[in-house]
C-alpha positions, 0 to 999 in steps of 0.5 A: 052451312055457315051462319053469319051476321050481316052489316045490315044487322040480319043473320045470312045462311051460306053453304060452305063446300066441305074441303076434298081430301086429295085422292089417294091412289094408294090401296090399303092392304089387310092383314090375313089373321088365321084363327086355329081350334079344334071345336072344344069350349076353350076354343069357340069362347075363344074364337067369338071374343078374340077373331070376331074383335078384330077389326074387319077393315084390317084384318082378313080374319080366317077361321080354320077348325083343324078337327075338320081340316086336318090336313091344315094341321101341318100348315099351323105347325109350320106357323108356329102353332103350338096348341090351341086355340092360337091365332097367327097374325103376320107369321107369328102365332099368338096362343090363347088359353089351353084347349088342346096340343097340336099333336093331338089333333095329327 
């Protein structure tokens, strides 16, 4: 709502519409984000104040405990993970702190 003054010398209430926004057909696409641990202090502390300060409306955050999944083990290898707990966003892998090497966890 608009105030204005009148010429008449009394105050007039209009409703402005809000302006619309042209419609984007465009699709924004997240970014995966692959948070890798191994279940240790290091990693949970970690993983509750990295991953989780991502924003979610760009980040689709995975979490991957590779003590549980072993099999992915070979997949973080493969992403450059060196230790963890690391997190890899758009093929580069960002380690954090030291919780353990990634060939103790083969």
């Amino acid at each position: 709502m608009k105030c204005a003054f009148t010429t008449q010398g009394q105050w007039a209430v209009r409703r402005i519409k809000p302006k619309r926004k042209p419609n984007n057909t465009s699709i924004i696409m997240k970014t995966k984000a692959v948070f890798y641990h191994a279940g240790c202090p290091v990693c949970v502390a970690a993983e509750q104040n990295v991953a989780a300060a991502l924003d979610p409306a760009r980040f689709e955050v995975e979490i991957v405990h590779l003590g549980q999944h072993k099999a992915r083990v070979a997949e973080a290898e493969k992403a450059g993970v060196k230790s963890v707990p690391a997190l890899v966003l758009d093929g580069a892998a960002y380690h954090i702190n030291f919780g353990a090497g990634i060939e103790v966890l083969r």
